[in-house]
N, C-alpha and C positions, 0 to 999 in steps of 0.2 A: 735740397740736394747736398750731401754729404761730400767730407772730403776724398772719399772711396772711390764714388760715383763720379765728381769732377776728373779723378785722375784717371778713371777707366777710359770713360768719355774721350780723354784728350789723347791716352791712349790710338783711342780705336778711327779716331778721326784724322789722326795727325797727316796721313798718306793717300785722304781720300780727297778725290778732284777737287772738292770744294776750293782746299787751301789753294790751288794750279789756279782755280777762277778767281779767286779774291786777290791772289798776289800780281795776277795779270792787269788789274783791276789798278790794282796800288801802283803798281809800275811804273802805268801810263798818269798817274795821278804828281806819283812823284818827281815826275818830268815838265810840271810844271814851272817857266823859265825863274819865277820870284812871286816875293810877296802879293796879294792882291790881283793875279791873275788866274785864280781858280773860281770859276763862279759855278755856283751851286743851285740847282734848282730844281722844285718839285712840281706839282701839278695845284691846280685851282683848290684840290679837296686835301692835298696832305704837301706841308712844309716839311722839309726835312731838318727838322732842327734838332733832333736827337743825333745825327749823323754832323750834324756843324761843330754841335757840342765836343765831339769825340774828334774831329780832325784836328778844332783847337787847342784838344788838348795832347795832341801829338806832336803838333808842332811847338808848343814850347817844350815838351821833356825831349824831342828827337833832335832841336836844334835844326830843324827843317819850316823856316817859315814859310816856304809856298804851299804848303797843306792848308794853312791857316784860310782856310774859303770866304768869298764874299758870298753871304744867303742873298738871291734874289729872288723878291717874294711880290705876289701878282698885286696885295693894294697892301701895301704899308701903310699904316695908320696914319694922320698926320699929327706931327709931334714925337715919333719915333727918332731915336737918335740914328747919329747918322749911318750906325753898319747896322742899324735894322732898317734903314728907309729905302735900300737900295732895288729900284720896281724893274718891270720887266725890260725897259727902255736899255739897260747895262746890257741885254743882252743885243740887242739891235747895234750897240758900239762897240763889241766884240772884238778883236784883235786877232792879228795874226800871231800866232804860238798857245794861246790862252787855252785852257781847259775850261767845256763848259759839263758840266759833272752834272748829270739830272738822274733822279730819283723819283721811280714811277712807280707806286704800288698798283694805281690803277691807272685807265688808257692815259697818254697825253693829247690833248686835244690841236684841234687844228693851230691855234696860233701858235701855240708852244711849238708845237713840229716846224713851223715856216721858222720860225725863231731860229733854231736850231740847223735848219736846214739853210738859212742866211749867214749862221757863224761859222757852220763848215767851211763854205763856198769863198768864205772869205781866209779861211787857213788856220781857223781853232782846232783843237783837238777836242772830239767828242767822247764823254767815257757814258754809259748808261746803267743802272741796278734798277731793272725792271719786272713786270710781272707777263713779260711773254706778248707784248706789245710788237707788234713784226713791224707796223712802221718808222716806231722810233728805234728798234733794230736795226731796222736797215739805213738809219745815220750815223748809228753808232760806231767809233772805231774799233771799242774794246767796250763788252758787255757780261753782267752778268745777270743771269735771270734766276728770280725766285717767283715760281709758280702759287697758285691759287692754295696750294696746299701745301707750301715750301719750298727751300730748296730739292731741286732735283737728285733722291735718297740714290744715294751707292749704295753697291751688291753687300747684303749681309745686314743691309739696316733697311726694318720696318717702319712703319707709318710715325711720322712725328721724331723720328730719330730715337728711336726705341729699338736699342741691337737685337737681334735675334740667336741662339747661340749656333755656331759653326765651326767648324773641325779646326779653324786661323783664329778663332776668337779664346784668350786667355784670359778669362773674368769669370771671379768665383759665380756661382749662382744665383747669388742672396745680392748682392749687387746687381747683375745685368738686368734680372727681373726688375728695381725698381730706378734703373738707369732712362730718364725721358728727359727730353726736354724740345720745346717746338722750334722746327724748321721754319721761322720768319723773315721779315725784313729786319725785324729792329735785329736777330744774329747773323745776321749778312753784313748789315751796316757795322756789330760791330769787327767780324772779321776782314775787312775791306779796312777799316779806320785802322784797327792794330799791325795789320800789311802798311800798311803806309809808312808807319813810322818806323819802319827798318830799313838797312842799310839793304840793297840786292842781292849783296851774299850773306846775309847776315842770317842762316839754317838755326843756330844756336836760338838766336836771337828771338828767332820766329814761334819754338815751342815756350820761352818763358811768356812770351805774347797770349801764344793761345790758352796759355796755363791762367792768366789774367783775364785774358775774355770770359772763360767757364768761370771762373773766380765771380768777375761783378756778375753773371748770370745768374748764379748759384746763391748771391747774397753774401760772398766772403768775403766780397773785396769792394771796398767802395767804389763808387762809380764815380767818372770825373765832372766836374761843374758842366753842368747845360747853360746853354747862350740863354740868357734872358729876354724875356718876350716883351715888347711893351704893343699897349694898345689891345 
C-alpha cells in the first residue's frame, strides 16, 4: 500500500464509528487506577500478545504506565519469567478497580466467562474485543465487536474495507480502485492500542495515531517490539 492509499484510507475512515468504538474502548482502559492493574486475557486458542505488545508500547511513549497490561495466559510454561508466568489464578484475585481486558476472537468458554463474571461481582471493570460472543457481551462494560468477516463496514465501504466510489468520497480513481486492506482483529487491536495512548481530548493527537496505525499496516512504519514469548 502506497503513500497515496494510506492517506486516502485515513482520510475516509477518520469519522467513521469505528474510531467512537475504539476510543470508548481506550477510555475505559485508560482509567485504569495504576500500574499492574490491567489484566489481559484471551481464550485457550489465541493469546493476545500482539495487542500486549502494542499497550506496552504506548505506555512507555504516552507516559501512561497503567496501559502497560499484565498477559494472563491459561498454562504458562514452567520456567517462564515472571510477567509471562502469570495463570489464570490472577484472575480469581481480581480487585476491586482493576480492568480485566479480554480478547476473543473466538467463543470464550465456560471457565473464562465464570472467571470474569467472579471479577465483576467483585468490582473490576470489564472491557471486551470480541467476535460477537453475547455471553461474554453481556459481562462486558464497554465492548467492541469484530465479526467473522470484520469490523462492522460503514456506509460507503465494501467488503474488506475496499471504498466504493460516492458523491462524499474525494479520491482519484486510480487510488480508490486499489485502496484495501482487511477488517480484523489484529486492526482493531491496533486501533484500540493507538486510542489508548492519548490524552481524552487529544483530536490532533488522534489522526497523527491513526496516520501511524495505516503506516505499520502498510509496511511504512515499523512496528513496536512484541512481548517475548518463552516456552
Amino acid at each position: 500500500m502506497d503513500a497515496d492509499r494510506v492517506a486516502a484510507l485515513r482520510e475516509m475512515l477518520d469519522h467513521t464509528p469505528w474510531w467512537g468504538q475504539a476510543r470508548g474502548l481506550a477510555d475505559v482502559v485508560r482509567r485504569t487506577p495504576g500500574p499492574g492493574h490491567l489484566l489481559l486475557v484471551g481464550t485457550p486458542r489465541v493469546e493476545p500478545w500482539h495487542l500486549a505488545a502494542h499497550l506496552d508500547d504506548e505506555a512507555r511513549t504516552s507516559g501512561q504506565g497503567q496501559l502497560a497490561p499484565q498477559l494472563v495466559r491459561w498454562r504458562p510454561p514452567a520456567g517462564a519469567a515472571p510477567h509471562l508466568s502469570i495463570g489464570m489464578a490472577r484472575l480469581e484475585a481480581v480487585g476491586r478497580g482493576e480492568t480485566v481486558f479480554v480478547v476473543a476472537p473466538d467463543d470464550a468458554p465456560d471457565p473464562l466467562l465464570e472467571r470474569i463474571d467472579g471479577a465483576r461481582r467483585t468490582g473490576a471493570t470489564v472491557v471486551a474485543l470480541d467476535a460477537g460472543d453475547d455471553r461474554l457481551g453481556g459481562l462486558a462494560h464497554e465492548r467492541m465487536v469484530v465479526t467473522g468477516t470484520g469490523l462492522a463496514i460503514p456506509a460507503g465501504l465494501g467488503t474488506g474495507l475496499e471504498p466504493t466510489p460516492d458523491d462524499d468520497t474525494d479520491v482519484p480513481a486510480d487510488v480508490l480502485a486499489g485502496l484495501h486492506l482487511p477488517a480484523s482483529f489484529d486492526l482493531a487491536q491496533h486501533f484500540v492500542s493507538a486510542a489508548a495512548g492519548l490524552a481524552p481530548d487529544d483530536r490532533l493527537g488522534w489522526r497523527a495515531r491513526l496516520s501511524h496505525v495505516l503506516g505499520v499496516i502498510s509496511g511504512q512504519t515499523a512496528a513496536p517490539g512484541r512481548a517475548r514469548r518463552a516456552g
